[in-house]
N, C-alpha and C positions, 0 to 999 in steps of 0.2 A: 343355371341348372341344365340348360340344354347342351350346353358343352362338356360338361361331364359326361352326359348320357351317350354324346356323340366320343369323348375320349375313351370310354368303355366299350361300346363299340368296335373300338378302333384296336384295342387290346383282343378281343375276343376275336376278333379275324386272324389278327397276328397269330394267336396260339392254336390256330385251327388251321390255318394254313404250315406251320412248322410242325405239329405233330401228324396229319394225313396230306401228303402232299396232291397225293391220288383223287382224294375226295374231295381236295381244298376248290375247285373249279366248281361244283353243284355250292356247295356251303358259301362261297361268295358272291355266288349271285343271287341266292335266296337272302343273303343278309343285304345284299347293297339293293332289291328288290324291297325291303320292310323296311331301310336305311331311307329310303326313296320317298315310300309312303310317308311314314312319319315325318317325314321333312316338308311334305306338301299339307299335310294337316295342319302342322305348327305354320307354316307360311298363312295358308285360309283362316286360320283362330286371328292371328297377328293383324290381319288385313282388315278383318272385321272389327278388330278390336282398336284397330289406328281411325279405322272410317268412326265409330262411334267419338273416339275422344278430340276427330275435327268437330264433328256436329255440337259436343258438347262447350266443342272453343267455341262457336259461332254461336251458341245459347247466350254464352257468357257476356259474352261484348256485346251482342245486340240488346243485352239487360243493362250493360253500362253506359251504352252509349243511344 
């Protein structure tokens, strides 16, 4: 999912940089700016969501063993 989002992205630049070239320099850095963010959000969800499913491996085995 998140590589579509990032392939669309990646289109939406291309055609905003080919149709104003003038204005293509502000529009890519506000989008590689939101491109940015979003990428560090999906990173902190990811991290917290890896740290949980250790803890939850280490419930599991200390139940089995």
């Amino acid at each position: 999912m998140v590589q579509l989002i990032r392939g669309i992205a990646s289109l939406v630049i291309a055609f905003l940089a080919l149709a104003d070239p003038g204005g293509t320099l502000l529009a890519l850095v506000i989008l590689l700016g939101i491109y940015a963010v979003l990428f560090g959000v999906i990173e902190i969800f990811g991290s917290f969501s890896a740290r949980h499913a250790v803890r939850h491996w280490e419930a599991l085995k200390s139940q089995r063993g």
